[in-house]
Structures are given as structure tokens and as C-alpha cells.
C-alpha positions in Angstrom: -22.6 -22.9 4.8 -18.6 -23.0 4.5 -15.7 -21.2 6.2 -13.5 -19.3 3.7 -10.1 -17.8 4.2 -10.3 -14.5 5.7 -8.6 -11.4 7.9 -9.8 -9.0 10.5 -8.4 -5.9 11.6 -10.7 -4.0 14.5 -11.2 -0.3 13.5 -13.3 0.7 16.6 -14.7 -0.1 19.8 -18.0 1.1 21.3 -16.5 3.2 24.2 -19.7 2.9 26.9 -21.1 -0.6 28.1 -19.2 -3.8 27.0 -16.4 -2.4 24.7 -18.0 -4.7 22.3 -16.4 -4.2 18.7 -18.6 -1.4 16.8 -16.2 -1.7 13.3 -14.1 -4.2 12.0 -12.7 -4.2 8.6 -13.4 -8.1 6.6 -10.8 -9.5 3.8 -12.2 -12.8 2.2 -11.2 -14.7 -0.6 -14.2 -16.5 -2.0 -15.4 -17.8 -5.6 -17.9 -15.6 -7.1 -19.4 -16.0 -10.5 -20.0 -13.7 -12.8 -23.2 -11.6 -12.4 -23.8 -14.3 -9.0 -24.4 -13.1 -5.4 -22.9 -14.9 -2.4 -24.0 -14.2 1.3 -21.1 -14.1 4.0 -22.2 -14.5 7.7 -19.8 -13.4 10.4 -19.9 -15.2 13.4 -17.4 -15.9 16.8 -17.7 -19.6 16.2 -14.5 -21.4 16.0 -14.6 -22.4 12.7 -11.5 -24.2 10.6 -10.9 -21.7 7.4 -9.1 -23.4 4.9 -6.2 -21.7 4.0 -5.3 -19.1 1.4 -4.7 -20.1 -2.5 -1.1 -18.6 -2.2 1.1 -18.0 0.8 1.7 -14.0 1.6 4.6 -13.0 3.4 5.9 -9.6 4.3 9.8 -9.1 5.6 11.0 -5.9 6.6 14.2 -4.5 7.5 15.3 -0.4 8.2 15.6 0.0 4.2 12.9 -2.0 2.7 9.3 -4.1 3.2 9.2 -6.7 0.9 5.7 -8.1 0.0 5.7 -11.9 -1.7 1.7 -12.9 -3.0 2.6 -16.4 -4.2 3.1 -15.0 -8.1 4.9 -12.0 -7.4 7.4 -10.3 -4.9 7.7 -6.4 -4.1 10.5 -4.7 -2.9 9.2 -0.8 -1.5 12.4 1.1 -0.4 11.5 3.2 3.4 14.6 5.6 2.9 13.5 6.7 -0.5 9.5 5.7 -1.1 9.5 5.5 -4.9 6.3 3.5 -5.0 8.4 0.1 -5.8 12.2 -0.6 -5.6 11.7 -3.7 -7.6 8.7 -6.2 -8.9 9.5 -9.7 -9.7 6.7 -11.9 -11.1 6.2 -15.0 -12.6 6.1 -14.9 -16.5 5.5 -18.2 -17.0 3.2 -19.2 -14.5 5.0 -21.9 -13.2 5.5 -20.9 -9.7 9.0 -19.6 -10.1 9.7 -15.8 -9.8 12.2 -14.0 -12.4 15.4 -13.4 -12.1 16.9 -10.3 -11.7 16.9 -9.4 -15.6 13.3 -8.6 -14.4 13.5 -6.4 -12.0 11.8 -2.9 -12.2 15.2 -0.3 -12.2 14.2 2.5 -9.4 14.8 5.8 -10.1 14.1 9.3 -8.6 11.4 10.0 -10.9 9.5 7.2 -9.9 6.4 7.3 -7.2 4.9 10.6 -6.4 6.0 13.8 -8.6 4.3 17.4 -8.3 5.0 20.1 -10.8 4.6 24.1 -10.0 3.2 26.6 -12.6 6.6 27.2 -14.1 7.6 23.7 -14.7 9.4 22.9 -11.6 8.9 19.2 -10.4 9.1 18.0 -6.6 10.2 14.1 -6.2 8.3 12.5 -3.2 11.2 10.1 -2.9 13.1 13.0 -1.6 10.8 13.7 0.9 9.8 10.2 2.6 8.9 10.7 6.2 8.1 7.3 7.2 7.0 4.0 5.4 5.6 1.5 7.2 3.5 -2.0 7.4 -0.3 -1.4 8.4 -2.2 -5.0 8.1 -0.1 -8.1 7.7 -2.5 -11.4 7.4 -2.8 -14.7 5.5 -4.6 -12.7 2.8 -3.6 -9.1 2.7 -0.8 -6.8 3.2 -1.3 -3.0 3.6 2.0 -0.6 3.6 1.4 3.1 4.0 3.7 5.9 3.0 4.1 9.6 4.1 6.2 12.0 3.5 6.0 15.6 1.2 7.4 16.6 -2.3 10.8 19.1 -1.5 12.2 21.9 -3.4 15.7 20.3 -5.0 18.8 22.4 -6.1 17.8 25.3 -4.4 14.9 25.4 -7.5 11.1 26.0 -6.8 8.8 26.7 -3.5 11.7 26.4 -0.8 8.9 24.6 1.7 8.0 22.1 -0.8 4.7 21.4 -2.7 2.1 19.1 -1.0 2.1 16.2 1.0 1.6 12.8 0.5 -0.2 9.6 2.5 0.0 6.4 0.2 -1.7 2.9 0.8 -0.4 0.2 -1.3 -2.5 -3.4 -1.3 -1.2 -6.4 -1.3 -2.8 -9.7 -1.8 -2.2 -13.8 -1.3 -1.9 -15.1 -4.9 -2.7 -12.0 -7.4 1.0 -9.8 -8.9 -1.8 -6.7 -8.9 -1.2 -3.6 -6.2 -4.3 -1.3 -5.0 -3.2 1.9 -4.5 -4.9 4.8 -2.7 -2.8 8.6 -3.2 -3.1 11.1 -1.1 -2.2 14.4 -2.0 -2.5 17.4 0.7 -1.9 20.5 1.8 -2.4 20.0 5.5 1.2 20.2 6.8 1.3 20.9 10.5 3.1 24.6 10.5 1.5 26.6 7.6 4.1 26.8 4.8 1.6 29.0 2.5 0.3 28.8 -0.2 1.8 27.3 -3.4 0.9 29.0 -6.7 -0.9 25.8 -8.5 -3.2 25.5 -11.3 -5.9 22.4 -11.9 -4.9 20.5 -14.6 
């Protein structure tokens, strides 16, 4: 047996008796190959875990949270959530990021978009209720987003048309995001009922 990098985040506690943890989420980074099984044993031992491959940092500020994985860095904007602001990677694969020729131009139209029945689109970025930094450890980063898509220019359903609850993935040493959408209806005041068709 071998320690391998790895995260916790506690989820819930049994509430009679000791208080014991009852659910606790597990990020590992381990070696797998193809087709191959590997059994992982978690145990309270104090156990040296070697570090991650890449170093992952998260900064944050009122306006942004930027997200660096070792071979990329994200830039997620809280005033406007557009999914990303800006992605930088690294082309070459030399450890240095791109300069700013790179960057991913943000616009409006970006992140979460819903369109009515007469061809009326709602921008999420207009609607951004709070953007914020779930799980920060040596091996993931997890940023949620909320908000709901508004009626602009005095066009469309004048409540808006859904909501939205966004988890974005980040993690040590890989430029990919994993992203979980959410798209609801459950607003806290009713605002009625949207005319929508399935698509």
C-alpha cells in the first residue's frame, strides 16, 4: 500500500451518538491503467501523501476567482458570470501560460442563454446573483454560480425565464473544466409560468 494525493470535504455528520462523520466526499489523483482496477483504503492514519503533479491555486477578489491547474489559468467574472472571463493555457507544453493574444474575449452572449417561444433570448450574465468558491484543495477547485436569465430592453417575460445553479471543476495539472448546469424554475416568489416548448 501507498498514500496518494488526495482532498476531503465532510458532507454530513451522523447527528445521534458520536457525531462521527456519516459522508465525506474523496478527490484522488492516482495512476490507473487502462481496463486495470486499483483499491483505495481510507484510513485516519497519519500518512505523508506525496504531493500533487501540478500546483492549484485559486485567488479571488470582489470581481473575479481565478483558478491556475499548473497548465492552464481561468479567470470567472462574479459581477457578470459568463461561464469564463478569460482561459490561458499552455500551447506548447512547456510550462509557460500564453500571453494575452490568447485569451478567450468575454462577451454577453457567453455562459447561460434561454430563449422563449418567440425568439426572445435571456443572458444569465445579466442576472448573476452570487458566484462563489465551494472546495479549494491541493487537487480540486469547485466554484458555483447562481443567478436567473432577465428580460432585457423591456423585451420578453418581464420576471425572467429560469434560474440557474452552475458547478465548474477545476483540477491540479489538467486545462479541462467539469461543468454541472442547472436550469430551474424554483424561484422563491412564484413568477408564473413561462410559455416554453422542449426542444
Amino acid at each position: 500500500a501507498f498514500p496518494v494525493p488526495a482532498q476531503f470535504r465532510e458532507l454530513a455528520r451522523w447527528w445521534r451518538g458520536d457525531s462521527s462523520i456519516r459522508w465525506v466526499l474523496v478527490d484522488l489523483a492516482a495512476d490507473i491503467p487502462a481496463k486495470g482496477k486499483l483499491s483505495f483504503i481510507l484510513t485516519d492514519a497519519k500518512v505523508d501523501a506525496p504531493p500533487p503533479a501540478a500546483k492549484l491555486a485559486v485567488e479571488q477578489d470582489e470581481n473575479s476567482i481565478t483558478v491556475t491547474t499548473g497548465p492552464a489559468k481561468f479567470v470567472i467574472n462574479r459581477k457578470k458570470f459568463n461561464l469564463l472571463e478569460k482561459a490561458i493555457l499552455d500551447l506548447n507544453g512547456d510550462g509557460k501560460l500564453a500571453d494575452d493574444e490568447n485569451l478567450l474575449a468575454s462577451a454577453a452572449e457567453c455562459g447561460t442563454v434561454t430563449e422563449d417561444t418567440f425568439g426572445q433570448k435571456y443572458y444569465g450574465s445579466a442576472g448573476t446573483a452570487s458566484v462563489e468558491v465551494l472546495a479549494a484543495g491541493a487537487l480540486r477547485v469547485c466554484v458555483r454560480a447562481r443567478g436567473k436569465h432577465p428580460a432585457t430592453g423591456g423585451k420578453g417575460f418581464a420576471p425572467g425565464l429560469y434560474g440557474y445553479d452552475v458547478f465548474m471543476n477545476f483540477y491540479a495539472g489538467s486545462a479541462e473544466i467539469y461543468a454541472d448546469v442547472v436550469v430551474g424554475n424554483n424561484f422563491a416568489k412564484a413568477i408564473g409560468t413561462p410559455a416554453m416548448e422542449d426542444g
